[in-house]
C-alpha positions in Angstrom: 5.1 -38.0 13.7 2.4 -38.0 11.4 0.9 -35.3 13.0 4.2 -33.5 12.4 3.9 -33.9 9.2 0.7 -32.5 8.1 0.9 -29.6 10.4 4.4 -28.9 8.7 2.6 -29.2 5.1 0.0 -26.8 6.2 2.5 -24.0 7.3 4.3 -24.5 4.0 1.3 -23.7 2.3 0.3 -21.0 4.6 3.7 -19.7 3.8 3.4 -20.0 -0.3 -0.4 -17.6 0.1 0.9 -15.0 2.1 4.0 -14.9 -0.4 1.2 -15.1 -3.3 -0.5 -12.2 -1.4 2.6 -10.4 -0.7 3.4 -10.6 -4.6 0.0 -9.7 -5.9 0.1 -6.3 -3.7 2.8 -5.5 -6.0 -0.2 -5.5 -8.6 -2.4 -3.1 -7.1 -2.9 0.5 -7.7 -4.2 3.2 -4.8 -4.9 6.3 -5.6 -4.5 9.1 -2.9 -5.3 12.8 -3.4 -5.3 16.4 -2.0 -7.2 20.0 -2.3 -10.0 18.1 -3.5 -8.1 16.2 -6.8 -6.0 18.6 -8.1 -3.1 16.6 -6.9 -3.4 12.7 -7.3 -0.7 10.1 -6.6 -0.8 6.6 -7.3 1.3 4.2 -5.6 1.1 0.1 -5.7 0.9 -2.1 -2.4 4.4 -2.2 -1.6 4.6 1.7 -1.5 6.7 2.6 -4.7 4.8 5.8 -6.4 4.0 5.0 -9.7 2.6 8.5 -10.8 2.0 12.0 -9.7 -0.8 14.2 -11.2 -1.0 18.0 -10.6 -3.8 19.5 -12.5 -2.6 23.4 -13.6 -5.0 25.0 -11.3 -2.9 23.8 -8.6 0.4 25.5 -10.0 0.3 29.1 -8.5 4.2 30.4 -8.8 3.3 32.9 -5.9 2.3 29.8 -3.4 4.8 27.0 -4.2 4.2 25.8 -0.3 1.1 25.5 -0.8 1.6 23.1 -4.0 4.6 21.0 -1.6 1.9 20.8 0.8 -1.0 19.3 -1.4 1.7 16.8 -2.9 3.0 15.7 0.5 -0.5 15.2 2.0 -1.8 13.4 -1.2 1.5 10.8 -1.0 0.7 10.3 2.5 -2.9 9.9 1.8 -1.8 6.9 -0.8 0.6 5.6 1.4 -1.6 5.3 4.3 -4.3 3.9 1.7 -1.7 1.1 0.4 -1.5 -0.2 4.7 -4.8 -0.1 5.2 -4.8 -2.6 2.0 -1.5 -4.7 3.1 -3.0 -5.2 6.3 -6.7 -6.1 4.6 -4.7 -8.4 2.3 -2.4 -9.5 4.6 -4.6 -10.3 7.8 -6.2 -12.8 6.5 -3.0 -15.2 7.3 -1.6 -13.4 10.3 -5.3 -12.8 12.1 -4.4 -9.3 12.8 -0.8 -9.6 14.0 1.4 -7.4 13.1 4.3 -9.2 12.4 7.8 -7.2 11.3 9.1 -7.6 7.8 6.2 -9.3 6.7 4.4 -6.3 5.2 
């Protein structure tokens, strides 16, 4: 029973890092970017964009799909940025497993 015991006290703290972890993602910035910075996008670790950045050279009103296209690929470029850092951040309690709903 004692056994029990501690091995329930060491998931519950287990449980409280990863949601300290899960929390403090919420904190960080990543910074994606296309056609070499003239589009920027920063997003946090759970994925909400918090800003996009189109410098005016990237503005031409004869090529708007080109401009879509440099904002799509820099939002995927954060995005893909802000798993490679929930995984990072996250793997450290899960050793690597993918687990659904957790991040």
């Amino acid at each position: 029973m004692n056994n029990m015991n501690q091995m329930m006290k060491q998931v519950k703290k287990m449980q409280e890092q990863m949601l300290k972890a899960q929390e403090e993602l919420g904190t960080k910035t990543i910074e994606g970017s296309a056609g070499g910075g003239v589009v920027t996008v920063q997003v946090n670790g759970h994925k909400k964009v918090l800003s996009i950045n189109i410098k005016p050279e990237a503005v031409d009103p004869e090529d708007v799909e080109m401009l879509q296209d440099l904002v799509l690929t820099a939002v995927n470029d954060a995005l893909g940025k802000a798993d490679e850092l929930a995984n990072s951040d996250m793997g450290k309690f899960t050793g690597g497993l993918k687990i659904p709903g957790l991040f």
